[in-house]
C-alpha positions as CSV (number, residue, x, y, z in Angstrom):
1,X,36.0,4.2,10.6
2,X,35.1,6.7,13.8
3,X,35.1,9.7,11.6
4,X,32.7,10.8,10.0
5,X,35.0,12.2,6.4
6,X,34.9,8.3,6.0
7,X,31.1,8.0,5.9
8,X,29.6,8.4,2.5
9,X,27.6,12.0,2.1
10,X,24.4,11.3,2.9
11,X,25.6,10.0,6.6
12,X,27.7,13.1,6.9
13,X,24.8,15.5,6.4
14,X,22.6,13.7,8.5
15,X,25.6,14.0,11.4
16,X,25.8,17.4,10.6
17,X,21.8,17.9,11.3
18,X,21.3,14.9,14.5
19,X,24.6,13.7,15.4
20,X,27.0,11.0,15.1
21,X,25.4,8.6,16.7
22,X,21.7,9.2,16.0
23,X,23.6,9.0,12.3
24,X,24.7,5.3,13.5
25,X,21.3,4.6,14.9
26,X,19.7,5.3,10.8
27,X,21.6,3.4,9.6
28,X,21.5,0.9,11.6
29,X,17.6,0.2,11.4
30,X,17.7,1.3,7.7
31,X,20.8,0.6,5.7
32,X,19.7,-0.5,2.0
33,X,16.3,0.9,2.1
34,X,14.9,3.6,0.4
35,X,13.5,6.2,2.1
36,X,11.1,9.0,0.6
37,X,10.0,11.6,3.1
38,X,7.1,13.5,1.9
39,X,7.2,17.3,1.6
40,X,4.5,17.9,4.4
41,X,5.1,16.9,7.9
42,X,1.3,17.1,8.9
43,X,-0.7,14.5,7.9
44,X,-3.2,15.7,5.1
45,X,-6.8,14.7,7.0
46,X,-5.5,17.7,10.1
47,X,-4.2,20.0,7.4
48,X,-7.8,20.1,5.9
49,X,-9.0,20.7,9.3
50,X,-6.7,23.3,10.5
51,X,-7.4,25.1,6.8
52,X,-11.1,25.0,7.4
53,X,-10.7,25.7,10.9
54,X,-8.5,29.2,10.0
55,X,-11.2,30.0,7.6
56,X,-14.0,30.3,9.4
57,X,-11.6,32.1,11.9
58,X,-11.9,34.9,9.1
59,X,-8.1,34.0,7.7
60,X,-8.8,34.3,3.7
61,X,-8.2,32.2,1.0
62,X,-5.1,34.1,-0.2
63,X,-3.9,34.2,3.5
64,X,-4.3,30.4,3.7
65,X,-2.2,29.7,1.1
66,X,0.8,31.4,2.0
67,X,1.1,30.3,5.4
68,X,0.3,26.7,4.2
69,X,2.0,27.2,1.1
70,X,-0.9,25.4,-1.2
71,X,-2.7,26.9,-4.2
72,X,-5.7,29.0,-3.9
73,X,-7.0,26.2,-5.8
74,X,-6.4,23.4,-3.2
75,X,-7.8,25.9,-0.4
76,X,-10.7,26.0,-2.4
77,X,-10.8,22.1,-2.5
78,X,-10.0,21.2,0.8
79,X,-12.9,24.3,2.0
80,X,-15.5,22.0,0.1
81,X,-14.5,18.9,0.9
C-alpha cells in the first residue's frame, strides 16, 4: 500500500497538505484517536493581550474584530477583563 489512492481520505488530504511521510508519521502516533483542533491557533490568555495591547495602540473596536475575526462584543469583554 505505497500509494497514497489506497489510504483512506482523510490520509490523502493530509499528504496533499504535509507529505507522505509526515502523513505516515500521524498516523503512526495517532491511529484511532480522535482529534479536534480548535478554530484558533493562539492560545486565548495572548489573544486577550495582543487585543488589549492593539487597543491602546489606538486600533478600534471595529478594527479589532476584523482582523481577529471576534464580535464587537467579545472585544468588549476581553477589553474589560
Amino acid at each position: 500500500m505505497r500509494e497514497t489512492e489506497d489510504w483512506q481520505l482523510i490520509y490523502q488530504e493530509f499528504a496533499e497538505i504535509i507529505g507522505k511521510e509526515n502523513t505516515r508519521l500521524v498516523f503512526e502516533n495517532f491511529k484511532g484517536t480522535t482529534v479536534n483542533f480548535p478554530l484558533r491557533l493562539v492560545r486565548r490568555e495572548r489573544l486577550v493581550a495582543t487585543v488589549k495591547r492593539e487597543y491602546q495602540q489606538g486600533a478600534t473596536v471595529h478594527e479589532l474584530s476584523i482582523e481577529h475575526v471576534l464580535a464587537e462584543r467579545t472585544i468588549h469583554k476581553y477589553l474589560n477583563e
